[in-house]
C-alpha positions in Angstrom: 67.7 64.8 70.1 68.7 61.8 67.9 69.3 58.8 70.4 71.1 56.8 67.9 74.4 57.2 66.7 75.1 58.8 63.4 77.4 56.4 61.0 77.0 57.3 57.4 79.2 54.8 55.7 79.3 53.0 52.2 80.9 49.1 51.7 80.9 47.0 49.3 78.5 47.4 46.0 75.1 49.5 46.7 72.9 51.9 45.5 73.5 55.3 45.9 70.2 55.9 46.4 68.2 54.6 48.1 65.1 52.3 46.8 66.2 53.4 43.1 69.2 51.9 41.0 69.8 48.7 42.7 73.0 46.9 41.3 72.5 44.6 39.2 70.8 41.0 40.1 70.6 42.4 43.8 67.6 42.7 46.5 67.3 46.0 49.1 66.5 45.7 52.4 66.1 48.8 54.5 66.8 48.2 58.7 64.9 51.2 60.0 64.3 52.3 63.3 61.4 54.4 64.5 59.4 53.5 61.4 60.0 55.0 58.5 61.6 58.3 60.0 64.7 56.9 62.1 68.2 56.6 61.1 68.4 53.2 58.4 71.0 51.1 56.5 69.7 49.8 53.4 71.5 46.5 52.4 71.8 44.7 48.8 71.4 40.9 48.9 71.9 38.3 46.3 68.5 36.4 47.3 65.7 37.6 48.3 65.2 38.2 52.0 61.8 36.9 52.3 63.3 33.6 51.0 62.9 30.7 54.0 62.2 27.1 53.4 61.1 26.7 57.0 60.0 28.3 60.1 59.5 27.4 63.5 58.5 29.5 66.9 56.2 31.8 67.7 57.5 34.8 65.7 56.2 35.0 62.5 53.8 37.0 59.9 49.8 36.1 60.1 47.2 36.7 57.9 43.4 37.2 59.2 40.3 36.0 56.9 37.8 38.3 59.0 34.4 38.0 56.9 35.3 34.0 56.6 32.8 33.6 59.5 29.9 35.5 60.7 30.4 37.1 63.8 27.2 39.9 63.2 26.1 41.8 67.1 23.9 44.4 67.7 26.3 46.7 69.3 30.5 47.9 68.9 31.2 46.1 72.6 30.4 43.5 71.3 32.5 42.6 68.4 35.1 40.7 68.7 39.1 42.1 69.6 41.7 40.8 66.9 44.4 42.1 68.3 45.6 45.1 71.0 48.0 46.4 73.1 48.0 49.0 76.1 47.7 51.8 73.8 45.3 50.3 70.7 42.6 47.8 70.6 41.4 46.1 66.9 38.1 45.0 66.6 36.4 44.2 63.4 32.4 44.8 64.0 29.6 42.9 61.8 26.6 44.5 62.6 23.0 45.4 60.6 20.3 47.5 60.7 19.3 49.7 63.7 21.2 49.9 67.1 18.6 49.3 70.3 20.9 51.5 72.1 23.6 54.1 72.7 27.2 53.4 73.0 29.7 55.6 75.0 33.9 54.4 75.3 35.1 55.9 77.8 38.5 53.8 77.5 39.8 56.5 74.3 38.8 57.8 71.4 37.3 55.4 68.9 37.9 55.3 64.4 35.6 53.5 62.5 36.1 52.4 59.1 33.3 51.3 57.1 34.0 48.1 54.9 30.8 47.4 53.6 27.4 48.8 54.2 24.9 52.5 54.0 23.3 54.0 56.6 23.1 56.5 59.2 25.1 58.0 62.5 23.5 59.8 65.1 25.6 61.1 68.1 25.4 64.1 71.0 26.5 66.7 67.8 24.0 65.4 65.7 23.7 63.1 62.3 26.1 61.6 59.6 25.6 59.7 56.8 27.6 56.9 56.3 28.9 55.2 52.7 31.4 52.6 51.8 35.0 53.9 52.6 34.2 56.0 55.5 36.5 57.3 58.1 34.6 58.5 61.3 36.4 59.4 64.7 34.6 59.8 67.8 35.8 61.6 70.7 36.0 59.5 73.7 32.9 60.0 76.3 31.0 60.9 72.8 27.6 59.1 72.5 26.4 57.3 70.1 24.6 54.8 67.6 24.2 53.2 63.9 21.2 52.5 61.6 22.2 50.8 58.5 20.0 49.5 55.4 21.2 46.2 55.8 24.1 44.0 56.5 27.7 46.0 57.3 30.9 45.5 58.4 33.7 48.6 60.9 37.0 47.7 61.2 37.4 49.5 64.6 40.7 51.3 66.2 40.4 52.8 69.9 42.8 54.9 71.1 43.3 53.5 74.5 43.2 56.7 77.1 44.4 58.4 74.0 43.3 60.4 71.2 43.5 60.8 67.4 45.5 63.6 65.8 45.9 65.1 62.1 49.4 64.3 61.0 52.3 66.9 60.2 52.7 67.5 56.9 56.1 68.9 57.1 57.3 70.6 53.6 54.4 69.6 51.4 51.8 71.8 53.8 48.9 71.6 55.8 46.3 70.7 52.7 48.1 67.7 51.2 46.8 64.6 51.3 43.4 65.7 52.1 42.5 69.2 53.3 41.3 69.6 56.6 38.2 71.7 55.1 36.9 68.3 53.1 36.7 67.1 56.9 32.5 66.9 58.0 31.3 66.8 61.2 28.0 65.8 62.2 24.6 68.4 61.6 21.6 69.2 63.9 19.5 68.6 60.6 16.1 67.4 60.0 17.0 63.9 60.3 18.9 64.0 63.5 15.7 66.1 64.7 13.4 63.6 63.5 15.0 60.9 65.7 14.1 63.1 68.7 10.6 63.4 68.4 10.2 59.8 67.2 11.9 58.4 69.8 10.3 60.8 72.7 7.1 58.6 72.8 7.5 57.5 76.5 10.8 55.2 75.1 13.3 53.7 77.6 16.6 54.4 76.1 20.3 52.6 77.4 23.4 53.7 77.1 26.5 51.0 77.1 29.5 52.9 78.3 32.5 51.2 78.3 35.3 52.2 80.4 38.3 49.7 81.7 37.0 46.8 79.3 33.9 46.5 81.2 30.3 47.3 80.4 27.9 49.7 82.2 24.3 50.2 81.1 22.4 53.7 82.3 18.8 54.0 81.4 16.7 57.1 80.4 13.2 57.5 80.2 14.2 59.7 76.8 16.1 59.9 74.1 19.1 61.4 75.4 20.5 62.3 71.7 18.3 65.5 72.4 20.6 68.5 71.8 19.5 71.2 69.6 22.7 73.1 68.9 26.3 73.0 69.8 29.9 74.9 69.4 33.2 74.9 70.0 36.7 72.9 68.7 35.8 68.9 69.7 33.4 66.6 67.3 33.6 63.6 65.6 34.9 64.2 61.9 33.9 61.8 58.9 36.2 61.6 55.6 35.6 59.1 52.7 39.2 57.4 51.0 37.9 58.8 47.8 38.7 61.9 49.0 42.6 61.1 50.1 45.1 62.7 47.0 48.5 60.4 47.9 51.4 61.9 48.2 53.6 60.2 44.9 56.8 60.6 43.2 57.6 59.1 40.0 61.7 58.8 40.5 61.2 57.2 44.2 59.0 54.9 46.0 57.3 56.6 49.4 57.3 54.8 52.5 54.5 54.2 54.0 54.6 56.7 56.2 53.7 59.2 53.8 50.4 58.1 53.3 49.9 58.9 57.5 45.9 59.6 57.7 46.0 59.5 61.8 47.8 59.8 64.3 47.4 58.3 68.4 50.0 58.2 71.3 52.7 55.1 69.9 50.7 54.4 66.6 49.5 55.7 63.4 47.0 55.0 60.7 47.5 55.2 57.2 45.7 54.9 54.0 46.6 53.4 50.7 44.7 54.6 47.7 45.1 54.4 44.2 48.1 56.2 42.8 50.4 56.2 39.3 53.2 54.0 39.9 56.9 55.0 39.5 57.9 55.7 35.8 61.7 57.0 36.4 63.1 53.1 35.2 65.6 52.7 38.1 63.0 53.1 40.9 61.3 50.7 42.8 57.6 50.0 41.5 56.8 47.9 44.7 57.1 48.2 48.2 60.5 47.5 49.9 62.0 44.7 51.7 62.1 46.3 55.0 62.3 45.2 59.1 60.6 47.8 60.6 62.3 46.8 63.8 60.7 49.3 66.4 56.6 49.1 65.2 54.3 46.1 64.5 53.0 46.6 60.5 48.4 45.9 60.5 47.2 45.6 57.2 43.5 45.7 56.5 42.7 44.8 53.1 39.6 47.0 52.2 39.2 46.5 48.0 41.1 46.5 44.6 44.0 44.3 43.5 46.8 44.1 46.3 50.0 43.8 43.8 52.2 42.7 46.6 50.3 40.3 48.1 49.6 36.8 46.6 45.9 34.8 47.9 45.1 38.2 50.0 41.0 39.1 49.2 39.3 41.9 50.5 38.4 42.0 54.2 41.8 40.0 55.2 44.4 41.3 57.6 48.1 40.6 57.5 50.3 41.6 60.7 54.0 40.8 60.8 55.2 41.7 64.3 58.5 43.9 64.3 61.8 41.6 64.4 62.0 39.9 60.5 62.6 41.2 57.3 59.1 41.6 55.2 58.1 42.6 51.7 56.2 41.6 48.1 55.4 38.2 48.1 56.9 36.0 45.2 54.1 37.0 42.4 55.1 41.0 42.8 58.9 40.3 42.5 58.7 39.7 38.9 57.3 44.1 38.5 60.0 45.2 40.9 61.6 47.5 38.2 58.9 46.8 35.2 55.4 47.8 36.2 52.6 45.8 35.3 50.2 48.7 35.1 50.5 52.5 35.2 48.8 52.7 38.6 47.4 50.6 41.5 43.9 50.1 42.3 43.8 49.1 46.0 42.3 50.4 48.9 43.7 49.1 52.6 43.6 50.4 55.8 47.1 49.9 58.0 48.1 50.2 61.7 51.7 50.7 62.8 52.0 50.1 66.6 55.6 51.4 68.7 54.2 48.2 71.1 53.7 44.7 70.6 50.6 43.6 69.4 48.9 40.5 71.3 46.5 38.4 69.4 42.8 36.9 70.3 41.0 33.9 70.0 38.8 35.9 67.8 41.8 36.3 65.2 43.0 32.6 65.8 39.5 31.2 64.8 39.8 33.1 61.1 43.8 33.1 60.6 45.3 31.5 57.4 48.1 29.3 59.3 49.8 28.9 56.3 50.6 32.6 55.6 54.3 32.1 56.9 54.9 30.0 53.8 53.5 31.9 51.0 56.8 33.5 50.5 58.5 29.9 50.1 60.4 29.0 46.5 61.7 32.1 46.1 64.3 31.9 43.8 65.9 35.3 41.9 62.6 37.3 41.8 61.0 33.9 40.0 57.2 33.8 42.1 56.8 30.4 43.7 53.8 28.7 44.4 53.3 29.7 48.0 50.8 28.1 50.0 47.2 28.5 48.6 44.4 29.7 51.0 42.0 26.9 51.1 39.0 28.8 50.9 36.7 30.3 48.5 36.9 33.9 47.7 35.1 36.2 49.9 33.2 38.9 48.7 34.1 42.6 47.9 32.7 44.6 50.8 30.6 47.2 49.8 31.6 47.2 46.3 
């Protein structure tokens, strides 16, 4: 049952539909509630509504430089939280080469994404291999470990005594976006077999489980990633964002929720992947002024060119808390209705929570304080200045 009340009304000079057709010399905003599936009002300013001059208090949007400073530890329990709640916890794990020991969460089901590195996963169902771009959920109480080539860097999302969940694809079906047969799971193969017998020379092996926040180590006098076979409906699954086909339509600019990858209990992951831009010549080529007024918005910048952000580099994370309007900075205003290029080339990783988000001392050592600001000197879709990010570029991860 809807809890809101239903009020479909028209006033005054708008759009008759939505995120196409604007009136002339106007800006949309959409209020939404319940993300981008709730009843919502879409209004038609004169100015843009990202347009302050100031801003005080401790609402506001933040933007995270997370590869600005090295943080690299052996193990997941390790790296450092950037923000959580009750439900979800964000870490962002620099790591490299081989893990001295398993890990185990036994606080919800964990998602890695891999940002940069190659290398290999070994767990109770056996071996991965890991690339650039990979997705891999592990089911909570799973355990588990990493050898990579070299240096790499997870964003990590835990499911706090929850789980991940495929998403409903409603009308479209069950195989858009990516079909659930392009999802791998791990193999009792040679290598996985391998790391048996080479590690079942008289080896004391720990496990770090984690369970309430806190560490506990158990120790074997073996290898316990010893199984030689397996069946049934629970594993860990891997899929690559190469392999993700958007949803797109070329008379109408998707919400974000279309591009829903995961699901947990009170958020959701999506993924943004290249995709042709809208060609119908009313329709919106960039994202929407929008509130968002019931979810937090997590944005983890993974590679490519992010057209509607200004000074945002790969490995950065924006979060704007629910409660203020939000949308292209200044530099993307100008391709609202004329594209710049057929298609977008980014890659990014975002996190909608239905509960705050608190932030850690982790986040406030790398944050760009001067994010609020890089929407200032907005004036009629001309792109201001902003505030510059006083650092040099970092690196493409993995690319």
């Amino acid at each position: 049952m809807n809890p809101f009340i239903p009020l479909p009304r028209i006033e005054g000079t708008t759009s008759r539909q939505a995120h196409a057709d604007l009136p002339k010399g106007t800006y949309e905003r959409e209020l939404g509630r319940e993300g981008f599936s709730g009843p919502a009002t879409h209004m038609y300013h004169r100015h843009p509504p990202t347009g302050w001059i100031d801003w005080e208090g401790p609402l506001r949007p933040r933007c995270f430089d997370l590869p600005s400073r090295s943080m690299a530890v052996e193990g997941p329990w390790d790296a450092p939280e950037i923000l959580y709640n009750d439900h979800v916890r964000y870490r962002f794990w620099q790591t490299k080469g081989r893990m001295g020991h398993l890990a185990r969460n036994g606080d919800g089901d964990e998602l890695l994404f891999v940002h940069a590195g190659a290398g290999e996963f070994y767990c109770d169902y056996g071996h991965l291999t890991l690339a650039v771009g990979d997705y891999v959920m592990i089911p909570r109480g799973t355990m588990w470990r990493t050898e990579f080539d070299g240096a790499a860097a997870l964003l990590m999302i835990e499911a706090t005594n929850g789980s991940f969940r495929l998403p409903d694809r409603g009308m479209v079906g069950s195989h858009a976006v990516f079909d659930p047969a392009i999802l791998d799971v791990p193999a009792i193969d040679e290598a996985f077999l391998a790391q048996q017998t080479a590690a079942d020379q008289g080896e004391i092996w720990e496990v770090q489980i984690k369970r309430r926040g806190r560490i506990s180590t158990v120790t074997y006098p073996f290898n316990p990633l010893d199984a030689v076979g397996w069946h049934g409906t629970l594993a860990p699954i891997r899929l690559n964002i190469r392999d993700i086909r958007p949803l797109g339509s070329h008379r109408y600019h998707l919400p974000p929720s279309a591009h829903t990858t995961f699901v947990a209990d009170r958020f959701v992951v999506c993924t943004f992947v290249p995709r042709p831009l809208e060609t119908d010549p009313g329709a919106l080529k960039i994202p929407f002024f929008h509130n968002n007024d019931d979810y937090d918005e997590v944005l983890f910048y993974h590679a490519g060119d992010f057209v509607s952000r200004d000074n945002i580099r790969p490995g950065m994370v924006t979060w704007h808390p629910c409660g203020f309007t939000h949308g292209p900075h200044p530099k993307a205003l100008k391709h609202m209705l004329e594209a710049a290029k057929p298609a977008t080339d980014e890659y990014a990783v975002m996190l909608d929570t239905r509960d705050a988000l608190e932030m850690c001392e982790a986040a406030r050592a790398v944050e760009w304080a001067g994010y609020v600001d890089s929407w200032r000197g907005v004036d009629e879709g001309k792109a201001g200045k902003g505030t510059q990010v006083p650092r040099e570029p970092s690196p493409v991860a993995g690319e």
